[in-house]
C-alpha positions in Angstrom: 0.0 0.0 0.0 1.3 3.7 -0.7 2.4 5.2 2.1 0.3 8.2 2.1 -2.9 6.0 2.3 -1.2 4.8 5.2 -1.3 8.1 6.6 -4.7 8.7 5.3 -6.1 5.5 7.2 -4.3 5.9 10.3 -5.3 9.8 10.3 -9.2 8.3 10.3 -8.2 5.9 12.7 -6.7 8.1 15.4 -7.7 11.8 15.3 -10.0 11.4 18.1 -6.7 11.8 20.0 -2.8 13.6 19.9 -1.1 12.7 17.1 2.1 14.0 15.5 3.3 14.0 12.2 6.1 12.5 13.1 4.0 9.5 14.1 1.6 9.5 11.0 4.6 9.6 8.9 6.3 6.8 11.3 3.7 5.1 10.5 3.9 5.3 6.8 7.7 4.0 6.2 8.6 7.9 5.2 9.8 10.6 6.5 7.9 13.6 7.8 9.2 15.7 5.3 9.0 12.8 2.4 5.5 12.0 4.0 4.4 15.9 3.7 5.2 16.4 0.3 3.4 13.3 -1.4 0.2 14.2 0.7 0.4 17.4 -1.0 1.5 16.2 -4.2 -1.6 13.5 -4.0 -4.0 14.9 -2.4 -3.8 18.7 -3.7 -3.9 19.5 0.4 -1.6 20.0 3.0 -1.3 17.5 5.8 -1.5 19.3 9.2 -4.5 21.3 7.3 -6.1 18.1 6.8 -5.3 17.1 9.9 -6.9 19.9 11.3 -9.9 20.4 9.5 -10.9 16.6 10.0 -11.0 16.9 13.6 -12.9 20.0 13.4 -15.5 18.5 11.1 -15.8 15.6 13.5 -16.1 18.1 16.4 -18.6 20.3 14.4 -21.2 17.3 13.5 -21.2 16.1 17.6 -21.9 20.4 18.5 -24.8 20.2 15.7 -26.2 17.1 17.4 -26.6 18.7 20.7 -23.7 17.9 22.6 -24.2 19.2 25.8 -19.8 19.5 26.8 -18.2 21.6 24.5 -15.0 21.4 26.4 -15.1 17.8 25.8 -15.5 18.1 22.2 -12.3 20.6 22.5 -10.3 18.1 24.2 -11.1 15.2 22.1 -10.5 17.3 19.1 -7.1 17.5 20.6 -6.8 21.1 21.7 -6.0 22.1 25.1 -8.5 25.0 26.1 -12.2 26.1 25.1 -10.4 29.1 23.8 -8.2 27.6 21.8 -10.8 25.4 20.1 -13.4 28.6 20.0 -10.7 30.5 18.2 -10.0 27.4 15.7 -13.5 27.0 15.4 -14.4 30.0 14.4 -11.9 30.2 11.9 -12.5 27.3 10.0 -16.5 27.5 9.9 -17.2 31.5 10.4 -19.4 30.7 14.2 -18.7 29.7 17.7 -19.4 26.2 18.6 -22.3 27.6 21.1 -23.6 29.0 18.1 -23.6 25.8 15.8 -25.2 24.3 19.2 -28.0 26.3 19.4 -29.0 26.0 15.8 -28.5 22.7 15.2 -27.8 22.7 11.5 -24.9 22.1 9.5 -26.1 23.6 6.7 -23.5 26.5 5.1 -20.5 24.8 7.0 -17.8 22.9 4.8 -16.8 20.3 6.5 -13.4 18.1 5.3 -14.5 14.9 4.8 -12.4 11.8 4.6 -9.9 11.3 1.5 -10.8 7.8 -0.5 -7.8 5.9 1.2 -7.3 3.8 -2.0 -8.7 2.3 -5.2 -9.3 -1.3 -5.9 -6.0 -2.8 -6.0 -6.9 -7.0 -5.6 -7.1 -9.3 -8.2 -6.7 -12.5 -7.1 -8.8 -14.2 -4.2 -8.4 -17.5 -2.3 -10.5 -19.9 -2.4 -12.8 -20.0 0.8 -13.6 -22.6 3.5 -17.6 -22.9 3.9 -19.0 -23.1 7.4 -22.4 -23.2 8.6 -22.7 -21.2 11.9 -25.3 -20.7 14.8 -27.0 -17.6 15.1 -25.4 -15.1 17.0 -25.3 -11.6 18.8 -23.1 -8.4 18.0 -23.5 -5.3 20.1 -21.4 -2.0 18.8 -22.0 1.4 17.4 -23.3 1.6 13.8 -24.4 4.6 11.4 -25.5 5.1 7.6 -22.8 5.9 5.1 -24.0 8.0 2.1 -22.2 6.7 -1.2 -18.5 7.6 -1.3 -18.3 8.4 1.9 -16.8 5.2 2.8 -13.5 6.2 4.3 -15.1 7.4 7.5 -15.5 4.2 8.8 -12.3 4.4 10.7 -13.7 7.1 12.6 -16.5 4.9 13.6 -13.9 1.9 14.6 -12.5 4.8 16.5 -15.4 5.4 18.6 -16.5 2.1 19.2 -12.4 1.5 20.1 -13.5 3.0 23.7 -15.7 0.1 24.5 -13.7 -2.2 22.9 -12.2 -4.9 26.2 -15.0 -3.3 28.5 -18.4 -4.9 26.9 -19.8 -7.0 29.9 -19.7 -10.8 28.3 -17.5 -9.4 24.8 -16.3 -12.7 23.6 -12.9 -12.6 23.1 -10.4 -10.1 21.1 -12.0 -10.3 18.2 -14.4 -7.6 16.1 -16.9 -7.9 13.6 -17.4 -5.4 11.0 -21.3 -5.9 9.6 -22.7 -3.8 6.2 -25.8 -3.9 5.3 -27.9 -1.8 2.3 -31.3 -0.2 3.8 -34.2 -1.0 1.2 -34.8 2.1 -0.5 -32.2 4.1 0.8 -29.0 5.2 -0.9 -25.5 3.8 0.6 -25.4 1.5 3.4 -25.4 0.8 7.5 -21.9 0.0 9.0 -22.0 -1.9 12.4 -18.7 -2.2 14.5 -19.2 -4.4 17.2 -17.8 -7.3 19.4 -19.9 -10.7 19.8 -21.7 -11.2 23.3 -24.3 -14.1 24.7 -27.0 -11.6 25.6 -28.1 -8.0 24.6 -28.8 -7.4 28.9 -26.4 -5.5 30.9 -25.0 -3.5 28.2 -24.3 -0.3 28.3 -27.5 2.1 26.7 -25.7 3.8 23.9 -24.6 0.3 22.4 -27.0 -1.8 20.0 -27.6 -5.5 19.7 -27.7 -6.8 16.3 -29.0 -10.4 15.8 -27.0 -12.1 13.2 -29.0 -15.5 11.9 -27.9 -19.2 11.7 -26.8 -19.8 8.0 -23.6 -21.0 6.4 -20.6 -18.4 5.6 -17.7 -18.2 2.6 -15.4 -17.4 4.8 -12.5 -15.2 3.1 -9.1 -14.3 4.2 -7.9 -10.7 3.2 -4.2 -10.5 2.9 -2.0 -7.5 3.5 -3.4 -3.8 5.4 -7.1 -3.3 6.3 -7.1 -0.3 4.5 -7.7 -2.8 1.0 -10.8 -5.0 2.5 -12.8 -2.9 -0.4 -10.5 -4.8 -2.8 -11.2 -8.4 -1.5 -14.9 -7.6 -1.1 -15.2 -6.4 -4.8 -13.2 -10.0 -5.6 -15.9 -12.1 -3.7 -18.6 -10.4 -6.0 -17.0 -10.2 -8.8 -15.3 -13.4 -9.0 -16.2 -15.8 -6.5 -19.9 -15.4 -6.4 -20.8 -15.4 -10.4 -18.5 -18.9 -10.4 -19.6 -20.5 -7.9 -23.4 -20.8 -8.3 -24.5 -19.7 -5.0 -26.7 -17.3 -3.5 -26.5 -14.3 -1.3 -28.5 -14.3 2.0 -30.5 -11.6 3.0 -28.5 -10.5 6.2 -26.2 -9.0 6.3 -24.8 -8.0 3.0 -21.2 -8.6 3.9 -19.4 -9.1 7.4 -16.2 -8.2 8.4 -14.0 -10.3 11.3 -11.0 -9.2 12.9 -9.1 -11.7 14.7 -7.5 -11.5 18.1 -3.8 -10.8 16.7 -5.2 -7.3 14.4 -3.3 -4.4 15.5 -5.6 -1.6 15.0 -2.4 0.8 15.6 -1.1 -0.9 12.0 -4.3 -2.0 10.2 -2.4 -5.9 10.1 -2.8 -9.0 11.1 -6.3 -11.3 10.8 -8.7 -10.3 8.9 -11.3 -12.2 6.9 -14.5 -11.4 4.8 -17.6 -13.6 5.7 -20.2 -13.2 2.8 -23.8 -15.2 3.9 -24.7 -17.9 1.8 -28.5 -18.8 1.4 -29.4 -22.5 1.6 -29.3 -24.3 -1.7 -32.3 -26.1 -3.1 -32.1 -29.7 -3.6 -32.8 -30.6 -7.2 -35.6 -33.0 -8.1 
């Protein structure tokens, strides 16, 4: 993968706290200086602006929805005093956060949103193991993604990160990622969440989502997270047409993240799980 999608992904990934560039480009295999320049070269932007104006977007949709600590928002945005972030604020969007509070509307704001982090690179896919599963429960944080706006699911992997080790009954070190389309509604639902036994004793801003007893092509992904759109695009396009199967109905596609993926990297187990519906016997 090029090393400024790296930066790109593990920007999405971690801007909810302090980063440097020196870590982004760390991350990356390049220098900051190396780093800085293909951004900019790529992207047509500069990479502390982006930086910047991602967090501030973030910041800006959680004021719109009504949150009630601004300082909070500040901090998490990763500046160091309501001033600071009142004074940033203001410059990048024209209004106070109190203001964009009280109105509750984003509408005349530009907000950065996420660069595309790559273009469909695989090829080739393995062939998959088949295994029929019991139905099971996944509690997490989900939300719709309008077409092309795909490259903010990091963010939501960032949020859900929080809760991630501290789910009452979370089985395991592993994640699921679950998509899903919404009948008659553009784009589709992303769901990151960890399995549990029961949907009581969670905490309230979580949701249960029942996932049904059916059988599974189970696909590994090879290389960084940050191509899973590459492997997914494989299973339809290749697998699916050849092998004569059937989609289920639920979910569309899910995502599992075994107990050695580093989300500080975007490596190590990772595996796409398309639902297969039961096959007719012929007469």
């Amino acid at each position: 993968m090029h090393p400024v999608a790296k930066a790109i992904w593990y920007i999405e990934s971690h801007f909810g706290r302090a980063i440097t560039l020196a870590e982004i480009a760390g991350n990356s295999g390049m220098s900051r200086h190396h780093l800085s320049r293909r951004f900019s070269e790529m992207t047509g932007q500069n990479l502390n602006r982006y930086l910047r104006a991602r967090r501030l977007a973030e910041a800006a949709r959680q004021i719109a929805g009504g949150a009630e600590n601004i300082l909070k928002v500040a901090l998490d945005a990763g500046y160091g005093s309501h001033e600071a972030f009142t004074r940033a604020f203001r410059e990048e969007f024209g209004l106070t956060p109190e203001t964009l509070r009280a109105r509750r509307d984003l509408s005349g704001l530009t907000l950065q949103e996420p660069i595309r982090m790559s273009a469909i690179e695989k090829s080739t896919l393995p062939s998959p193991r088949i295994e029929t599963l019991d139905a099971f429960l996944i509690t997490g944080l989900g939300t719709h993604f309008e077409p092309g706006t795909a490259a903010g699911i990091p963010a939501l992997w960032q949020r859900f990160n929080d809760y991630f080790g501290h789910i009452p009954g979370q089985n395991g070190n592993t994640a699921f990622g679950l998509c899903s389309m919404v009948p008659g509604k553009p784009g589709f639902r992303y769901f990151a969440g960890v399995r549990v036994p029961r949907s009581d004793d969670l905490p309230a801003e979580l949701e249960t989502i029942h996932v049904p007893a059916q059988s599974w092509a189970m696909f590994q992904h090879e290389g960084h997270v940050n191509g899973i759109a590459g492997t997914v695009n494989a299973v339809f396009r290749e697998w699916l047409p050849a092998s004569g199967r059937t989609v289920a109905s639920f979910p569309d596609v899910l995502e599992f993240y075994g107990e050695d993926f580093d989300p500080e990297t975007g490596l190590g187990r990772i595996e796409i799980w398309l639902p297969l519906a039961d096959q007719m016997t012929k007469s």
